[in-house]
Phi, psi and omega in degrees: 000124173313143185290283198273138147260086190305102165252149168222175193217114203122135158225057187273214184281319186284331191270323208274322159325325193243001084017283173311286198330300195283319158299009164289291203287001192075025174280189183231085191259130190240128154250132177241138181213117187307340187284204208262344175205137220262149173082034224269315191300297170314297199309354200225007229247113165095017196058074177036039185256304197088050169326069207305311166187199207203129180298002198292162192281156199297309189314291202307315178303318178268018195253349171280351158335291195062206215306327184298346205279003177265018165298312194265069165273336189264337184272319154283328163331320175277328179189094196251210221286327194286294179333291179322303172320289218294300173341272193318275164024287206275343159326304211133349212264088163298144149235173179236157162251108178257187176322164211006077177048033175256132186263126196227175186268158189282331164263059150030018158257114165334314187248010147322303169346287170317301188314302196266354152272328174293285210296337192270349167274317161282338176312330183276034185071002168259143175304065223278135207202105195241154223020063175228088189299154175234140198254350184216105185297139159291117173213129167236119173061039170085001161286211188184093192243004172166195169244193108300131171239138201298180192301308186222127182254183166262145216285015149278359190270148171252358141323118191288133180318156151082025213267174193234150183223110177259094148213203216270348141193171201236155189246073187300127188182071199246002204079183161233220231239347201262161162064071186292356169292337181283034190048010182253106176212045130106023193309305211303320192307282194324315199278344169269321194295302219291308126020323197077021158291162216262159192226102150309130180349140160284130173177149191300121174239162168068047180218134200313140165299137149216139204272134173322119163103190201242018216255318169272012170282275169005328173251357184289138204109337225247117153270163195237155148212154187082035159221147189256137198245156180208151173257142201251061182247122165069021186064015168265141210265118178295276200215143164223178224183127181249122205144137185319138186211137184265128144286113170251154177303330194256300182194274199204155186207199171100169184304315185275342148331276177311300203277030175242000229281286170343310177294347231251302200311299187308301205295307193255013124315298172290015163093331161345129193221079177313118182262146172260114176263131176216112159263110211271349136297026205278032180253003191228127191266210205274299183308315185297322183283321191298311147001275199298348181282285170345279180312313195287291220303313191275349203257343203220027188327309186264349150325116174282152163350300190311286184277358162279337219262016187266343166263019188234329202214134187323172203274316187286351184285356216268284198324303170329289178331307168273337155287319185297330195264011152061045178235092194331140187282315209281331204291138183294154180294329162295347178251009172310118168272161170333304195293294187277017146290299179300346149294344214231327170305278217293327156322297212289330214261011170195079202273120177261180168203151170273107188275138198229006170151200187183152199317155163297158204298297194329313178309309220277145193290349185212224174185111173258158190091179216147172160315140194285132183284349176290325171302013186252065215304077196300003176290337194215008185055032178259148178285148184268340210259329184225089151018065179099014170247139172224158161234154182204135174098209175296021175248006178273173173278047177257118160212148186242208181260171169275127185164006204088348181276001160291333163264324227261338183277308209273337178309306208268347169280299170325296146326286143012271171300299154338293202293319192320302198302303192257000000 
């Protein structure tokens, strides 16, 4: 006979971890997941590849964090990037390592993934419950003593709406607000604030800009790579990023995009007006570029403007280029004067865009903000405030870079929260 009973709510990656895990552990685990199938999320994650998690050293990995990220230290201590591996492993799960340590399964399906965790959760005895939205945690005398289910289900479920589920704790692990068809459209915040935990601001991280004018449709399609990007207020330089970035029909996207996006988000929340800099040159600092400038100008003299410029910048940069440096297309390299050298330097080392707002939450790869982690135990994801509530993924105040680290925070809170839980 089971000691405990678990429900957890949510079967994204974190719900489903922490599922097995309490049932591991001999809990009696019922997972409810309002979609029609548990992993909806996981199953589309990395463009349906699943960046599972990053080969990065433990300091470094929680430094993508930025401040939140030593919440999750114990939680990686227990269960970090080798466990996982190993986890996927007894799956069934091959992975690969590609460019910058990020780890993907190796015949590059997502929802193999779902698949092969939904089935290893019920092999441990839990009890898996699909469209059944939960509209309340139950808490008596300070507990966490079951849910609510909401009011109106669909009308095949043969579970009676508002029906009640009682057990000895509950797990919240619904995810947060982005890509809301996959069911993450922010139920778990509502269901802890209502509770009373505190739900730090909501708003879309890891998600593309968009930018003034017309200069990145003009570009659009065009990737860059091997450049450093910086945000830009009041000409003071914030944050910067090394690394690939997309021209889009709205503004910009790509990897170092996204992972400055969060700044960008924070910044015109506060009333801000955040510039994006992009140094299309950054192995040459301004004299070394100005040098190399010199030498094309003087080796090619006779070469227009135009056609000089096929050695420095993709085909599509060169019109942008030549309208912003107000530098004749037609002009020989030998009539450049000093001055519109130094225009044509300082464009390549700080090419701009006014960024003016950014893609909708539904866009966004992730959801920054959440339950407050002071409200948190990190030893166990147990709530400090309620008794026998645990949390667990993206419904916490945790978010990261594009890199894996961000699936890899919902394993290991999740693992976590399971045991803790059961």
């Amino acid at each position: 006979m089971a000691e405990k009973k678990v429900i957890v709510v949510g079967g994204g990656a974190a719900g489903l971890i922490a599922a097995g895990q309490a049932a591991e552990k001999g809990a009696e685990t019922l997972l409810l997941e309002k979609m029609n199938r548990p992993g909806k999320k996981l199953s589309i994650t990395g463009k349906g590849r699943c960046n599972l998690t990053n080969i990065a050293e433990r300091d470094d990995f929680i430094s993508h964090f930025g401040k939140n990220g030593r919440f999750l230290r114990h939680a990686f201590s227990q269960f970090f990037t080798s466990e996982l591996l190993d986890f996927f492993k007894e799956l069934g799960i091959e992975t690969v390592i590609e460019r910058g340590g990020r780890v993907f399964p190796k015949n590059n399906m997502a929802r193999e993934v779902a698949d092969a965790l939904i089935k290893w959760a019920e092999s441990k005895g839990v009890i898996i419950e699909t469209r059944v939205p939960v509209q309340a945690v139950i808490v008596e005398d300070g507990r966490a003593s079951g849910v609510f289910l909401a009011k109106k289900l669909p009308k095949n479920k043969d579970v009676p709406a508002g029906k009640e589920f009682r057990a000895d704790t509950v797990i919240i692990a619904c995810g947060g607000s982005s890509y809301p068809a996959t069911g993450s459209t922010g139920d778990g915040f509502y269901l802890a604030e209502a509770v009373g935990h505190t739900i730090l601001p909501i708003r879309p991280a890891l998600v593309p800009l968009e930018t003034s004018g017309d200069t990145a449709k003009s570009l659009q399609g065009l990737s860059l790579k091997k450049v450093t990007v910086k945000m830009l207020i009041n000409k003071k330089k914030k944050v910067e990023a090394f690394g690939e970035m997309l021209f889009t029909h709205f503004g910009l996207s790509g990897p170092i995009v996204l992972s400055l996006s969060k700044f960008f988000v924070d910044a015109i929340r506060d009333g801000q007006k955040p510039v994006f800099s992009i140094d299309l040159k950054p192995a040459l600092d301004e004299k070394k570029l100005d040098v190399r400038l010199l030498r094309d100008l003087n080796a090619h003299g006779k070469m227009q403007f135009q056609n000089l410029l096929k050695g420095l910048l993709p085909m599509k940069l060169i019109p942008v280029c030549i309208d912003m440096t107000g530098i004749s297309p037609e002009k020989n390299g030998c009539e450049i004067t000093a001055e519109e050298r130094k225009r044509l330097r300082l464009w390549l080392k700080d090419f701009r865009f006014q960024v003016v707002g950014h893609r909708p939450m539904k866009e966004a790869i992730i959801t920054a903000g959440g339950v407050d982690t002071k409200e948190v135990d990190p030893k166990t994801m147990a709530s400090k405030l309620i008794k026998n509530l645990y949390f667990a993924g993206e419904v916490l105040d945790i978010d990261a870079d594009t890199g894996g680290y961000n699936l890899q925070a919902a394993f290991s809170t999740g693992w976590l929260a399971g045991r803790s839980a059961g």
